[in-house]
Structures are given as C-alpha cells and as structure tokens.
C-alpha positions as a Markdown table, in Angstrom:
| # | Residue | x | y | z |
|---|---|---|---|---|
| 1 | Unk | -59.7 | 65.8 | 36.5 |
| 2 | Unk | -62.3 | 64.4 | 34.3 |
| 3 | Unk | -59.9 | 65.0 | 31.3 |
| 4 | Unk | -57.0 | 63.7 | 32.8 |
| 5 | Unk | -59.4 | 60.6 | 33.4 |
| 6 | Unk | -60.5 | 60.4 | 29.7 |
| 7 | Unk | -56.6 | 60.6 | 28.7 |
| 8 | Unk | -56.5 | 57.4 | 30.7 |
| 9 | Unk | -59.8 | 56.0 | 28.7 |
| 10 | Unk | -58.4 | 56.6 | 25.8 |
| 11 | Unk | -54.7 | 55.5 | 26.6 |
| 12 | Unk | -53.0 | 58.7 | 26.0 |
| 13 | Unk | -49.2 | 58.7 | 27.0 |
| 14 | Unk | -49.3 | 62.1 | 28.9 |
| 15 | Unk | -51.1 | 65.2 | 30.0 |
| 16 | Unk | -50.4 | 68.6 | 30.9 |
| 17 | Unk | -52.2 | 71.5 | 32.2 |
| 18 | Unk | -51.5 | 75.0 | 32.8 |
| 19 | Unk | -51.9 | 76.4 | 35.9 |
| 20 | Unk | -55.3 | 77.6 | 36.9 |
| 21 | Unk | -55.8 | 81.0 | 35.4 |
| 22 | Unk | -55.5 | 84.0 | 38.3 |
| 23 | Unk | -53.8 | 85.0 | 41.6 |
| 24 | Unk | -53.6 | 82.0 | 43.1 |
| 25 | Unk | -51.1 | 80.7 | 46.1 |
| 26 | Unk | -48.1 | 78.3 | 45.0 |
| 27 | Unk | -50.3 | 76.2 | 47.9 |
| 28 | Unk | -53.6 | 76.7 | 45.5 |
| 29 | Unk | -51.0 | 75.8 | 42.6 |
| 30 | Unk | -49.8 | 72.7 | 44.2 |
| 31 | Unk | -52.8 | 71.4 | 44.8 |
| 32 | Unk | -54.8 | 71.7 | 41.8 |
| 33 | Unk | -51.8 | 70.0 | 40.2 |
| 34 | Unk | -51.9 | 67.2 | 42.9 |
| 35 | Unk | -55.5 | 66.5 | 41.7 |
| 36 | Unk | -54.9 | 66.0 | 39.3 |
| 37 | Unk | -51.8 | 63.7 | 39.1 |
| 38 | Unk | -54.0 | 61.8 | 41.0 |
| 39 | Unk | -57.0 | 61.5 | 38.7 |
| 40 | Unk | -55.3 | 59.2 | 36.6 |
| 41 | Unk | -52.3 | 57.1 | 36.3 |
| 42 | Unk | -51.2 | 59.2 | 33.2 |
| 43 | Unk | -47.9 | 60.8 | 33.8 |
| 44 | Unk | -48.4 | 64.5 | 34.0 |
| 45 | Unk | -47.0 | 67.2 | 32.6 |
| 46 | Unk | -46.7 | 70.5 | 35.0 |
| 47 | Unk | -45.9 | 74.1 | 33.6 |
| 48 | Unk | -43.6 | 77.1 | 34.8 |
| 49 | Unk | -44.9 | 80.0 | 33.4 |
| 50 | Unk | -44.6 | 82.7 | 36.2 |
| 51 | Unk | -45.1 | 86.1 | 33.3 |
| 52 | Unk | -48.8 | 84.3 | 33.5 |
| 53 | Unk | -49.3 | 82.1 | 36.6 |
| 54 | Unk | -47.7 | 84.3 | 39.6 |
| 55 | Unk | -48.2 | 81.3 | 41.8 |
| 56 | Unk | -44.9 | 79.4 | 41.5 |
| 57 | Unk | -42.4 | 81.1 | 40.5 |
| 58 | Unk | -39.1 | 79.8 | 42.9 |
| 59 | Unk | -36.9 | 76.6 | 41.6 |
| 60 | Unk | -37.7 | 75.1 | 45.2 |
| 61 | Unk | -41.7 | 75.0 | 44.5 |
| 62 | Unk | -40.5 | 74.0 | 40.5 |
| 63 | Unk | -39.0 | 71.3 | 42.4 |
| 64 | Unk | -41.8 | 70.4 | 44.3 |
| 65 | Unk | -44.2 | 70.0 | 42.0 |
| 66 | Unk | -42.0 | 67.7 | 40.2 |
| 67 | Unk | -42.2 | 65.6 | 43.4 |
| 68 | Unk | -45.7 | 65.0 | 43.3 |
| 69 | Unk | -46.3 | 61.5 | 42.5 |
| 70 | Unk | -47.1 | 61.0 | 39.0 |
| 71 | Unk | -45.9 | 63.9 | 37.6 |
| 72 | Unk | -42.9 | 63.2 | 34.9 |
| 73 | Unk | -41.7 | 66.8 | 33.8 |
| 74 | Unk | -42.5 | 69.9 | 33.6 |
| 75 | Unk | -42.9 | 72.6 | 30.6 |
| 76 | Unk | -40.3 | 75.6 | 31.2 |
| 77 | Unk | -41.3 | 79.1 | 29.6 |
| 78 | Unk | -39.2 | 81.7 | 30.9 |
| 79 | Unk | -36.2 | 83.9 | 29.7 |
| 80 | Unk | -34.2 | 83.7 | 33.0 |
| 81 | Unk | -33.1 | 79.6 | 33.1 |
C-alpha cells in the first residue's frame, strides 16, 4: 500500500502486484488486492498466476477481482486460456 501510494506521488500511470506469496484463500487474495486498489487512485493491475498463487484460480474469482473498484486489467500467465 505504501508503494501503490508513492506510484500516486510520483504520477505513475499504473501498478501491479503479484499475489501475496503462500497458501492463501481466494478471500485472503481478494482482499489484499482490495487494499490496495484503494490505497491510491492509480489503476491497478491484478495477476492470474494459479502454477504460483493457488488462491484464485476459477474465471468467476478472475472476474471478481476485476470488479474491484480501481482495478483496470489483469496480467494472465497460464497455458489453459
């Protein structure tokens, strides 16, 4: 959160984060991700990446993270699209 509120500081255009490293809950996932969409008013990037984030790994919580206000896309890295 402190980053995503420098990115604002500094005017960046965007931000993306990973999802927190571990075996967290798509619940866990979601609202880490939520903090930090609302840190700043930076649009946020969010990442699927469920080979190394277990926590979201269904299109409906894909698609609910992109619902979270202030999020504007999301970075895709699987094989299976």
């Amino acid at each position: 959160m402190e980053l995503a509120r420098h990115a604002a500081d500094i005017r960046a255009s965007a931000i993306s984060a990973l999802p927190p490293v571990g075996n967290y809950s798509f619940a866990e996932v979601r609202a880490y991700y939520t903090a930090i969409a609302a840190a700043s008013d930076v649009p946020l990037l969010v990442y699927f990446f469920p080979n190394s984030y277990p926590g979201v790994h269904t299109l409906d919580q894909v698609l609910d993270l992109c619902r979270i206000p202030n999020v504007a896309g999301l970075k895709y890295t699987d094989f299976d699209l």
